[in-house]
KEPADREN-909853 format. One record per residue (C-alpha): residue in three letters; x, y, z. Coordinates in pm, 1 decimal, decimal comma, always signed. Layout:
BEGIN
    aa          x          y          z
   Ala          X          Y          Z
...
% end
This chain:
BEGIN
    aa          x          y          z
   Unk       +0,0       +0,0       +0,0
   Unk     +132,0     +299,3     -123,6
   Unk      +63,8     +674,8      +74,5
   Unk      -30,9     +891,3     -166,4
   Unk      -99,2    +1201,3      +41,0
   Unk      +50,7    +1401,9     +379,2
   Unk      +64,3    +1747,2     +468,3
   Unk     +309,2    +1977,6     +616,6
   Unk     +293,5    +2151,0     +904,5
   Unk     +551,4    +2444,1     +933,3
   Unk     +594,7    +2665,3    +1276,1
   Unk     +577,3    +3002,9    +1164,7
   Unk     +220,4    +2921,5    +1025,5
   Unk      +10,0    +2835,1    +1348,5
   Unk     -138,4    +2576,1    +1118,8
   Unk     -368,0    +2344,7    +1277,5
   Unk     -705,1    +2157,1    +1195,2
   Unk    -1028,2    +2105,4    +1507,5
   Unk    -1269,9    +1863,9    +1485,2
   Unk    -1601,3    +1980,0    +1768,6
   Unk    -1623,2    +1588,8    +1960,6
   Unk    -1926,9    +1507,8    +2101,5
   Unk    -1898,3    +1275,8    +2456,0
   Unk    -1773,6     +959,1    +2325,9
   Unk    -1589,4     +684,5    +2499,4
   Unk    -1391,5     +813,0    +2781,1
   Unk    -1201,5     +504,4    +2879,7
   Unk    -1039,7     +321,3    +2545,9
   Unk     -948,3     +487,9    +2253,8
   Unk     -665,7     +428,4    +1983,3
   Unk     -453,2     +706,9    +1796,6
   Unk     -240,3     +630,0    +1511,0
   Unk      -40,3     +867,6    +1265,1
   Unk     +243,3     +867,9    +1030,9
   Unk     +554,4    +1144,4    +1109,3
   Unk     +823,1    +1281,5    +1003,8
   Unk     +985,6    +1593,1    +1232,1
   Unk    +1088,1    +1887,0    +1069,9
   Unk    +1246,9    +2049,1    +1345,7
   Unk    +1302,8    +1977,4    +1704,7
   Unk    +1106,6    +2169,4    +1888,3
   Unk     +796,1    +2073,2    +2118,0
   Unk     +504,0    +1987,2    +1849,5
   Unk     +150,0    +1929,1    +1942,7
   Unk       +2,8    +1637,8    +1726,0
   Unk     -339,8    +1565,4    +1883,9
   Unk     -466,8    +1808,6    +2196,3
   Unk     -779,0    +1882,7    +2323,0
   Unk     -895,8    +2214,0    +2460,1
   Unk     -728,0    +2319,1    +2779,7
   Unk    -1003,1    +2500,0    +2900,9
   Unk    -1216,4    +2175,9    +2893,0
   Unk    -1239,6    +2022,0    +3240,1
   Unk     -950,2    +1750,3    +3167,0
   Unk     -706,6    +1820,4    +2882,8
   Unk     -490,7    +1558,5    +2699,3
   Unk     -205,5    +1623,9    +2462,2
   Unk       +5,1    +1382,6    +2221,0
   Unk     +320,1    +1575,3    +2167,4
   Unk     +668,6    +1585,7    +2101,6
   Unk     +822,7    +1705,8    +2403,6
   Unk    +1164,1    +1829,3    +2267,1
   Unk    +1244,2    +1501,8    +2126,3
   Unk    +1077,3    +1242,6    +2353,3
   Unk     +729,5    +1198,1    +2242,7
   Unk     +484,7    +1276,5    +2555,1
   Unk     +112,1    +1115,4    +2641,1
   Unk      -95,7    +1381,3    +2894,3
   Unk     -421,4    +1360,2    +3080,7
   Unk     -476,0    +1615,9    +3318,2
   Unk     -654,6    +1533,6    +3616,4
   Unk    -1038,8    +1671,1    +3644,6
   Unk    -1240,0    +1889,3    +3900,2
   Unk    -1333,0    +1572,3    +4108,7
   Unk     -972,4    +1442,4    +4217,2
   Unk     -918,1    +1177,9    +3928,8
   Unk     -549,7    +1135,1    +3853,2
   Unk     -326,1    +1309,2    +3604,6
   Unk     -157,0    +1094,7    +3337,2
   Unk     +201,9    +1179,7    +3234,8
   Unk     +433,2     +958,9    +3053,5
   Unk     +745,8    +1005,0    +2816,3
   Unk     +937,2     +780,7    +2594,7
   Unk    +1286,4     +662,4    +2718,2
   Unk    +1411,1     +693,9    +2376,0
   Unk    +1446,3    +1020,1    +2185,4
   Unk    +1346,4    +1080,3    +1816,7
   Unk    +1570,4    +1355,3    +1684,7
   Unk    +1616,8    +1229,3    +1310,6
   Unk    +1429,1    +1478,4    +1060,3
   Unk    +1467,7    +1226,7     +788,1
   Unk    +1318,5     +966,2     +976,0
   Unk     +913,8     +849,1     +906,2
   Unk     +775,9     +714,3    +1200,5
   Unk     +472,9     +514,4    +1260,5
   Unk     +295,3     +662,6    +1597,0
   Unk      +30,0     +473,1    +1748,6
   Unk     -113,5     +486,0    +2091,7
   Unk     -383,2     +280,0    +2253,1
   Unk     -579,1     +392,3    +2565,3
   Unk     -734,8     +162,0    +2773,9
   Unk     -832,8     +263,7    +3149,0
   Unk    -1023,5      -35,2    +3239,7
   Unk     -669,9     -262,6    +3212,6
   Unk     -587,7     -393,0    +3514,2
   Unk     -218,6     -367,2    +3456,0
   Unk      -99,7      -30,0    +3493,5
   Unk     +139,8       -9,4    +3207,1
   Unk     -137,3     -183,4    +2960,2
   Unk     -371,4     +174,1    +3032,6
   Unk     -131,7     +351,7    +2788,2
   Unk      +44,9     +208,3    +2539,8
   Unk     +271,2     +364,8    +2261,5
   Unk     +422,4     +182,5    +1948,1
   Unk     +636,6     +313,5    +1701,0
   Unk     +699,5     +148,2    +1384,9
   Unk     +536,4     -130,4    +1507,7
   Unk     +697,4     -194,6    +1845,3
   Unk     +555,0     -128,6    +2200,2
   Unk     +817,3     +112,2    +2334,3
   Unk     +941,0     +173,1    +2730,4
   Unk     +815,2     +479,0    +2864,8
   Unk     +921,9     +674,3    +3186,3
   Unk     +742,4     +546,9    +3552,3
   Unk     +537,8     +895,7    +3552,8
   Unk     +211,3     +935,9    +3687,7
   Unk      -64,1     +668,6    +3577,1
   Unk     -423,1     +730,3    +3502,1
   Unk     -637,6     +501,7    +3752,0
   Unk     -815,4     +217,5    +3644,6
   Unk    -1125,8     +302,5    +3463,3
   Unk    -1073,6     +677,1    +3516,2
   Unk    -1136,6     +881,5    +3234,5
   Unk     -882,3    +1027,4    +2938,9
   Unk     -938,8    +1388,8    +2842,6
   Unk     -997,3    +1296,5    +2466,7
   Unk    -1390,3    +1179,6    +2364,8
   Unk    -1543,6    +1477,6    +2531,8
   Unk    -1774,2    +1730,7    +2430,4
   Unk    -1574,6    +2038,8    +2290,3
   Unk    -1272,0    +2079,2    +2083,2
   Unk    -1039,8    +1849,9    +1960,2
   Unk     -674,9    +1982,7    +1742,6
   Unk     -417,3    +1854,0    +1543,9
   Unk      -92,1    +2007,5    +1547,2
   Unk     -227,5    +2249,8    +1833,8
   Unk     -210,4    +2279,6    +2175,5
   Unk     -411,0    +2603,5    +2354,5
   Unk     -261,1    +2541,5    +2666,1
   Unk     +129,5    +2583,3    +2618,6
   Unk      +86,2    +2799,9    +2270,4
   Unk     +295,2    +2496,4    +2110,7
   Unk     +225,1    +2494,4    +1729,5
   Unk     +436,1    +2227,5    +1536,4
   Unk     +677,6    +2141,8    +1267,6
   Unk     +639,7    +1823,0    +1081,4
   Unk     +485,5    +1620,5     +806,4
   Unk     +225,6    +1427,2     +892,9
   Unk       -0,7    +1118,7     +661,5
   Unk     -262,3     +867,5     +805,5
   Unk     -422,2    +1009,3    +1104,9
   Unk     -671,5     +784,1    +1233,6
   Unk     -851,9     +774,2    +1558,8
   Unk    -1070,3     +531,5    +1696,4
   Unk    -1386,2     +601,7    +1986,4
   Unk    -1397,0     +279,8    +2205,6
   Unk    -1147,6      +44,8    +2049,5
   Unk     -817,5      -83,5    +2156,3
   Unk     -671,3     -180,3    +1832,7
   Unk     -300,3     -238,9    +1824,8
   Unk      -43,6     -147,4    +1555,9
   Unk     -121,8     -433,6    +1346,8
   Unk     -428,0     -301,0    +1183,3
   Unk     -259,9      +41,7    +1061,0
   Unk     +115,2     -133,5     +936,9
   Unk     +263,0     -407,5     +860,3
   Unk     +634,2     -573,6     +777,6
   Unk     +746,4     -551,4     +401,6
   Unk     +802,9     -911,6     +308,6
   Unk    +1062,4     -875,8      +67,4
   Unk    +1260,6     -647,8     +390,2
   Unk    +1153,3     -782,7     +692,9
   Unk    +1277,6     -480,8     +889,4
   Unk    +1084,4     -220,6     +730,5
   Unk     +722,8     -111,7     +852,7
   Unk     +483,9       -1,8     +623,1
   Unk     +137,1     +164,2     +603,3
   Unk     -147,6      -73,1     +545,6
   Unk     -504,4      +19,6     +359,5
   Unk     -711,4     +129,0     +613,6
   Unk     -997,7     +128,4     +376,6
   Unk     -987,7     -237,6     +315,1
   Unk    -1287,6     -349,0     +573,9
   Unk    -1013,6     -504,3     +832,0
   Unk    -1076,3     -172,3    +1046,8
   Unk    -1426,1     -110,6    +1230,5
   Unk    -1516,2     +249,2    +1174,1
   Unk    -1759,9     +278,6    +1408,6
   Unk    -1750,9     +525,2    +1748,9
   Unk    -1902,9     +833,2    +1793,9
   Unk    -1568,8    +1061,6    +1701,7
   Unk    -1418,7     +769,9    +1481,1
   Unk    -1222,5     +933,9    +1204,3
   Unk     -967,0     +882,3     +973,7
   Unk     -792,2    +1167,4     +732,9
   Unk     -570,2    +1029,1     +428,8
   Unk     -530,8    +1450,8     +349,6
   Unk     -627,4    +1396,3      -58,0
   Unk     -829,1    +1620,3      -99,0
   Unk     -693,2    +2008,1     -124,3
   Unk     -979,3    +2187,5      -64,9
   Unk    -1087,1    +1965,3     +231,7
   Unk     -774,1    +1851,2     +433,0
   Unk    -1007,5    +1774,6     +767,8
   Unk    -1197,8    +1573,8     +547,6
   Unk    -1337,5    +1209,4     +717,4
   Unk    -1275,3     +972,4     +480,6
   Unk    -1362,9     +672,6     +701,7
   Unk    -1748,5     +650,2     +588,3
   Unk    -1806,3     +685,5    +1005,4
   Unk    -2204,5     +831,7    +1020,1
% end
């Protein structure tokens, strides 16, 4: 499967696209995106409103890429975790996918990030409690490449962003080893019936069409 479309995201432009959620799934969730950094400098990918009652941010934090929940009104916990490894290569494409789960029993299976394919370590940080609730999948705003609570725009190209209310769907479903080089991963069709689009903010931008780049091209009603 060949990627036919990104788009570019460049700093100086304050570029970024919202999508208005309406209360979805609060507890499981699945993000996945394709990425390759421009520059290094702290880049929002998928944020919600700070001024909601519990913000959550995707980011590159300088060069380690950072999962946030902030902790609501009633005393539910915060959720902050970085990677262990850094991603400083602008030439690199990355595969970034991150499943949600609160209702795991295991603490380290409530948040899990892949990329290209492999579950990476992330730092001890603070934990969301079990079945607690993630700031994405509420009512209000939702942005890509935009985060209103630390003004941090981004710098990066970006194909493939899917997201996915209520399912914990692993890497697998989004990529996939090349056969002929085993150590490559590659994009799979997402269009192919293997993923459910289903979920009340389920979307999925492939970026083809000009005029439309927040266009939903998942066939989600």
């Amino acid at each position: 499967f060949q990627v036919e479309n990104s788009i570019v995201i460049n700093d100086p432009d304050n570029s970024t696209l919202t999508r208005t959620f309406a209360a979805g799934n609060r507890q499981v969730m699945t993000i996945s995106a394709w990425i390759k950094r421009s520059r290094l400098i702290n880049s929002a990918i998928f944020c919600t409103d700070a001024g909601l009652n519990r913000d959550a941010r995707l980011q590159f934090y300088s060069d380690k890429i950072r999962m946030y929940s902030r902790a609501d009104g009633s005393g539910g916990s915060a959720h902050d975790q970085s990677s262990l490894g850094v991603y400083r290569d602008p030439s690199d494409r990355i595969h970034l996918h991150v499943v949600l789960d609160s209702t795991q029993s295991v603490i380290a299976d409530r948040c899990k990030t892949y990329v290209d394919g492999l579950l990476i370590p992330v730092s001890a940080g603070d934990t969301i409690d079990q079945n607690a609730i993630w700031g994405y999948n509420q009512n209000g705003a939702h942005y890509l490449f935009d985060n209103s609570e630390e003004v941090t725009t981004s710098d990066m190209y970006i194909a493939e962003f899917a997201f996915l209310d209520g399912q914990a769907v692993g890497p697998e479903a989004f990529g996939e080893w090349n056969k002929n080089a085993p150590n490559v991963w590659q994009p799979r069709d997402l269009l192919d019936g293997h993923i459910s689009w289903t979920g009340v903010n389920t979307f999925y931008l492939n970026f083809a069409d000009p005029d439309d780049l927040g266009k939903d091209v998942s066939g989600n009603a």
